[in-house]
C-alpha positions as MATLAB code, in Angstrom:
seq = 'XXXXXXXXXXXXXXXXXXXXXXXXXXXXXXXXXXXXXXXXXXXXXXXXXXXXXXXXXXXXXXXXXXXXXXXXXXXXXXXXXXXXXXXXXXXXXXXXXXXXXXX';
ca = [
    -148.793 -222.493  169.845;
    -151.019 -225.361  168.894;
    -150.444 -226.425  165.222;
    -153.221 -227.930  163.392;
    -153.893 -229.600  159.562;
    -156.408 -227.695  157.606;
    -155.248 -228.302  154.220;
    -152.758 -231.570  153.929;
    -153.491 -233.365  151.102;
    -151.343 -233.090  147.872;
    -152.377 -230.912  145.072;
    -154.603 -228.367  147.837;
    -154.603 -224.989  148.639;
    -156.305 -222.293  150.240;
    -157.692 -219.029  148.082;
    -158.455 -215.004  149.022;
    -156.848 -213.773  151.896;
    -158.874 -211.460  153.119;
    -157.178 -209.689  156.355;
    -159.029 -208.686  159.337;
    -156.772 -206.419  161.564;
    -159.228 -205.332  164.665;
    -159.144 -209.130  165.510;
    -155.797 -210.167  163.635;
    -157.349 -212.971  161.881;
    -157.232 -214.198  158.235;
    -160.372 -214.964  156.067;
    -158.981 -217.772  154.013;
    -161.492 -219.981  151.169;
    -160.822 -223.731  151.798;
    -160.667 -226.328  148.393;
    -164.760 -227.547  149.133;
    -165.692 -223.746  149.394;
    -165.783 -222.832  153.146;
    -164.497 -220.121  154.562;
    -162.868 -219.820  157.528;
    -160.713 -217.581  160.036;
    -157.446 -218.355  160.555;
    -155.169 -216.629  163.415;
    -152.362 -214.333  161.510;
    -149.928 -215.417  163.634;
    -150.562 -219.081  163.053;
    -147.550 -220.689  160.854;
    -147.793 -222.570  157.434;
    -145.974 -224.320  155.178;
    -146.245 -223.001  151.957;
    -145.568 -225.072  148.516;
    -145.748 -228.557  146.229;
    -144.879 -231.774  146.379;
    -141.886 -232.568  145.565;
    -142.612 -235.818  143.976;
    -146.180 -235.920  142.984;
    -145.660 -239.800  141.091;
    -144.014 -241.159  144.736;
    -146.761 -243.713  145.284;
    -146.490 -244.615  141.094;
    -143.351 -246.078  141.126;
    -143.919 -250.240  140.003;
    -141.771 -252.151  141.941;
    -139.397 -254.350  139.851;
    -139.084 -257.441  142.361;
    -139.698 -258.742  145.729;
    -136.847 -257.386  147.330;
    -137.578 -253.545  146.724;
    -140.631 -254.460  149.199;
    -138.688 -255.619  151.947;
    -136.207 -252.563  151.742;
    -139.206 -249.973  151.837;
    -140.213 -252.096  154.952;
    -143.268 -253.454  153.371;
    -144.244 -257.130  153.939;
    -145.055 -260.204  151.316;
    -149.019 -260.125  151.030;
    -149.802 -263.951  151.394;
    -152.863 -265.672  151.540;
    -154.197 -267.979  154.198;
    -156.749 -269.874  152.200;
    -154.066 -271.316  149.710;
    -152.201 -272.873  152.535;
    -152.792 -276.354  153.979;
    -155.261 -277.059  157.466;
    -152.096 -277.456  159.548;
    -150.446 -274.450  158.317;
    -152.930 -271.591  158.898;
    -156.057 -271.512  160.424;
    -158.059 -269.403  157.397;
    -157.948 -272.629  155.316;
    -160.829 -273.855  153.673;
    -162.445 -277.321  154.427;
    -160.713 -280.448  152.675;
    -162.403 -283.127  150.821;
    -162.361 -284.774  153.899;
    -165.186 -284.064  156.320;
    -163.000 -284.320  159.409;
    -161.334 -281.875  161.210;
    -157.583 -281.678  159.462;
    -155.594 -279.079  161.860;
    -156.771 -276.033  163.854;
    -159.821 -274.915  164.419;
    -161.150 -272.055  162.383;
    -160.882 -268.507  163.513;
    -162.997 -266.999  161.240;
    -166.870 -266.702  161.990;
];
């Protein structure tokens, strides 16, 4: 049976069943109004989230990044010619480490 996503997101559901039986489908309303026909024998999970505020949480240092596998968020332009190839030009017009990447 091939299992599809019709309605994923958080906080969505689908409205009136409305049962066909000559061609065992389902007439079900989706959240932006359509309608369509779903197979009866298709399979759903039916429910909430369990944590709605998941993506809320503040972080209360550094660390709680790395344990939720996340990396530091640095920036390329605050970094010195020789260290990273997105820096800026220096006062200096000559060329002070790599060349840029950037177009």
């Amino acid at each position: 049976m091939a299992w599809c996503k019709i309605c994923s997101a958080s906080s969505t559901l689908l409205k009136k069943p409305k049962k066909d039986t000559a061609r065992e489908k389902v007439m079900r309303q989706m959240p932006c109004g359509n309608e369509k026909l779903i197979d009866t024998r298709c399979g759903a999970t039916v429910g909430t989230v369990s944590n709605p505020s998941h993506g809320a949480k503040k972080l209360s240092k550094a660390g709680q990044r790395c344990w939720l596998g996340r990396g530091a968020v640095f920036r390329g332009v605050a970094m010195i010619p020789v260290d990273h190839p997105h820096v800026g030009r220096s006062k200096s017009s000559g060329n002070n480490g790599r060349c840029s990447l950037t177009p």
